[in-house]
C-alpha positions in Angstrom: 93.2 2.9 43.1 92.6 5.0 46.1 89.1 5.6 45.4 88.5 1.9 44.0 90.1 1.0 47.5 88.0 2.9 50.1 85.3 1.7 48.2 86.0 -1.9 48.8 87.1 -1.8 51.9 83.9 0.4 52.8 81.6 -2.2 51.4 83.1 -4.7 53.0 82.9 -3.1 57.0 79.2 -2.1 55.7 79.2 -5.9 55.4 80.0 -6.7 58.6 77.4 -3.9 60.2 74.5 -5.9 57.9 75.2 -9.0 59.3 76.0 -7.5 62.8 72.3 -6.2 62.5 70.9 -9.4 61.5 72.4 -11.6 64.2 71.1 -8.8 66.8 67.1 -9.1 65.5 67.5 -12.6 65.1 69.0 -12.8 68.8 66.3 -9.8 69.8 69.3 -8.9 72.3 69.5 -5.1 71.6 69.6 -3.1 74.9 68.1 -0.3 74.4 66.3 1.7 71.5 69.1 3.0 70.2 71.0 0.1 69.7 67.8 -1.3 68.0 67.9 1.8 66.0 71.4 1.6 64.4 71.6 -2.2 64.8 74.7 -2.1 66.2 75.5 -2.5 69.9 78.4 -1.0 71.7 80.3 -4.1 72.5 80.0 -4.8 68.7 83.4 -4.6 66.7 84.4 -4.6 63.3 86.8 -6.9 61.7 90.1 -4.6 60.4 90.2 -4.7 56.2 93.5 -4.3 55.4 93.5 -4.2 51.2 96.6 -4.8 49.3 97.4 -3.5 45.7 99.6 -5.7 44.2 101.5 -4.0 41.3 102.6 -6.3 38.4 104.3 -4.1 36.3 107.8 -3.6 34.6 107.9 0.2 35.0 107.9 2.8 38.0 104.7 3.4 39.3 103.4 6.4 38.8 99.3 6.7 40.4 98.3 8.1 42.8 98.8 6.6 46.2 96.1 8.3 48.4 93.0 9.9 47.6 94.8 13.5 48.3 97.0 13.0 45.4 94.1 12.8 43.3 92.5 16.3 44.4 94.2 19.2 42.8 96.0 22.0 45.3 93.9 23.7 47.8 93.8 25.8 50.7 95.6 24.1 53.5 92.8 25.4 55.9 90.6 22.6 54.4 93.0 19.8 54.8 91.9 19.0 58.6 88.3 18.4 57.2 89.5 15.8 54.3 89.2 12.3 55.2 92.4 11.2 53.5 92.3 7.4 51.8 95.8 6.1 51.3 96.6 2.7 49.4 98.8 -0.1 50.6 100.8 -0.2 47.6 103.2 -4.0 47.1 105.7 -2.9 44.0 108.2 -4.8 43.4 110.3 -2.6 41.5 110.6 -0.8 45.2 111.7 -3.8 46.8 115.3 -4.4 48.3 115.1 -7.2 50.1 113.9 -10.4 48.7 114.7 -13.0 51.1 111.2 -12.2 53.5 109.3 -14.1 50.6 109.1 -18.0 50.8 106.9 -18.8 48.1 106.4 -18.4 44.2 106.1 -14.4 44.3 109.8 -14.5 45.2 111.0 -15.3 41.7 108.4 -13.6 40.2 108.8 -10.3 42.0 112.8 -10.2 41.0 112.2 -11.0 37.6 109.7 -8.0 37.5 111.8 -5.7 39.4 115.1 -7.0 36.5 113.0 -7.5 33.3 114.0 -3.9 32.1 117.5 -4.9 31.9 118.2 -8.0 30.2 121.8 -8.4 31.3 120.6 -8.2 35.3 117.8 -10.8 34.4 120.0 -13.0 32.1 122.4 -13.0 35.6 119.5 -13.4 38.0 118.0 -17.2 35.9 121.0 -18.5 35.6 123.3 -18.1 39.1 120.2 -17.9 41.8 119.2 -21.4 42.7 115.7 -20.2 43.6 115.6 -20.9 39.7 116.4 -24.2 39.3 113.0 -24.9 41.0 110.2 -23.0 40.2 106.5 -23.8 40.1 104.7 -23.8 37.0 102.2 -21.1 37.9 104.8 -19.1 38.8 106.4 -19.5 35.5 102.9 -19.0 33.9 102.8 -15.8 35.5 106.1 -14.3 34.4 105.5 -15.2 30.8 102.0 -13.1 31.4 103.4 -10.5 33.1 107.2 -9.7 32.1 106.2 -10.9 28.1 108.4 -14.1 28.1 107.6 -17.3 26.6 109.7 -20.2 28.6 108.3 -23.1 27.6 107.4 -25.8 30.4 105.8 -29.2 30.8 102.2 -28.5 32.0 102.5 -32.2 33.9 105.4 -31.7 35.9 105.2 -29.6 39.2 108.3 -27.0 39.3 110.1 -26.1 36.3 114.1 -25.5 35.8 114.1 -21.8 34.8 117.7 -22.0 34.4 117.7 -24.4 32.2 114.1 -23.4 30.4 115.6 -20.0 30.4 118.9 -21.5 28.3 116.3 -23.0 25.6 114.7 -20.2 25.3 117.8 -17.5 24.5 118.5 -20.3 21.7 115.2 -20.6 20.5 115.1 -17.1 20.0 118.4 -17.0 18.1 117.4 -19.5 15.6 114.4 -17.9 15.3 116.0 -14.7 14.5 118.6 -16.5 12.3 115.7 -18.1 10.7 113.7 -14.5 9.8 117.2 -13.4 9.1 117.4 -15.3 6.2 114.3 -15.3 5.4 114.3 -11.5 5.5 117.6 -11.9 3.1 115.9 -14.6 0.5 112.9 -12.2 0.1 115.1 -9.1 -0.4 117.6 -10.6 -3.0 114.4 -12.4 -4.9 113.3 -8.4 -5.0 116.5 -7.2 -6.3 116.5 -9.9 -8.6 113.4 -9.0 -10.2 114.3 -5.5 -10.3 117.4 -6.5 -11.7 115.8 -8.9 -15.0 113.1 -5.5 -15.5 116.0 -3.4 -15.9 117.9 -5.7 -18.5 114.7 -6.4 -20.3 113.9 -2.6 -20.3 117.8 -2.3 -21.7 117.2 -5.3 -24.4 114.8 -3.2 -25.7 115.7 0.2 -26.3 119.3 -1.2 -27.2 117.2 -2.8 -29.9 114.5 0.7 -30.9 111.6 -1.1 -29.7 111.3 1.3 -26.6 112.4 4.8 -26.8 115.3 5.5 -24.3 112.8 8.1 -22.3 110.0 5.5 -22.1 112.5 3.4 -20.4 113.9 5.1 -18.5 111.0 6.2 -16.7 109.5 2.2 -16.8 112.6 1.9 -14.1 112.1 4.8 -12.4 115.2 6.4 -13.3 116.2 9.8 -14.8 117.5 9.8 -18.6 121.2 10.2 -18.1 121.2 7.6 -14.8 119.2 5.2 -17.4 121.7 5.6 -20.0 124.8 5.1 -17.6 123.0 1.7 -15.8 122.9 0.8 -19.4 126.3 1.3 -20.5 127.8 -0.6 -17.3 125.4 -3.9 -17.7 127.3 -3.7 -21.4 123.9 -2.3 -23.6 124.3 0.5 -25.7 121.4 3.5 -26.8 120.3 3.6 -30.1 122.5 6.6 -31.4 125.6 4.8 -29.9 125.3 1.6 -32.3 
């Protein structure tokens, strides 16, 4: 980000020096050959480019911050002679103070800096009134951005997290209820079906159609675990008849 930084904000005063230089051969006002020369007179300024990096993340920040931090170590005597290029870094998760922001990035920024602890952001929704009105690209935004998936009507201008935040702990409780027993009817059909192999596989060498080794290692079982699975679902081996 440092070096994307300088670039844009060095592209952007070039800019300005362009069109400084066209207005100045349009005007044919330059003063003397030098000005004509650079294209840029002395009681020409530049417009400051302040550029902003906006971090949207959940976790620390750990980049670079100036273009020094990108170099590896060096001789101090050299510093004086590097142009350093620091970025203005916005991070929530550094913030303290919310109450400076008036619009939509409040609630987004606090449910940023909380979204790693679910009990702070469970407490933030639902007893900060900032959340009974929120606007819907805000809420678009923190389902991007933090993962979530409140649901909202598209129509309507500002959303109740607090409420939309209450639907949404449910939903995902029925919804893990629901894969729950899901999960459970899948894995007790499985054991079932293991279950009528294994008697089948007893039915027949109870009855000398399979030899007890053969079955035993149709149900992936040693010979003497076989033999006792058999006795206890009441089957006997052939030499115990």
């Amino acid at each position: 980000m440092p070096v994307k930084t300088m670039i844009y904000d060095a592209m952007n005063y070039g800019e300005q020096v362009n069109e400084a230089k066209k207005q100045h051969q349009k005007n044919k006002d330059y003063k003397s050959s030098d000005e004509f020369l650079s294209g840029f007179t002395l009681e020409d300024r530049l417009t400051p480019v302040i550029t902003i990096t906006l971090y949207l993340g959940t976790k620390n920040w750990d980049g670079p911050r100036s273009l020094v931090e990108m170099m590896p170590h060096m001789d101090e005597r050299f510093r004086p002679f590097i142009n350093d290029y620091r970025i203005n870094l916005l991070n929530p998760l550094e913030i303290t103070d919310f109450s400076k922001f008036k619009t939509g990035l409040k609630p987004l920024f606090e449910v940023l800096k909380n979204a790693s602890d679910e009990g702070k952001l469970n407490d933030l929704i639902t007893k900060d009134e900032t959340f009974t009105r929120v606007d819907v690209e805000t809420v678009a935004a923190i389902n991007l951005f933090v993962g979530t998936d409140i649901k909202y009507d598209e129509k309507e201008e500002v959303v109740n997290m607090c409420k939309a935040w209450d639907d949404h702990k449910k939903l995902g409780i029925q919804e893990g209820m629901k894969q729950g027993i899901q999960q459970g009817i899948q894995q007790g059909m499985k054991q079932g079906m293991q279950q009528g192999r294994c008697l089948e596989v007893y039915s027949l060498v109870q009855d000398g159609i399979l030899d007890p080794e053969v079955g035993a290692s149709r149900v992936s079982m040693s010979l003497d675990d076989f033999a006792d699975a058999m006795q206890k679902a009441g089957y006997k081996l052939p030499e115990m008849v």
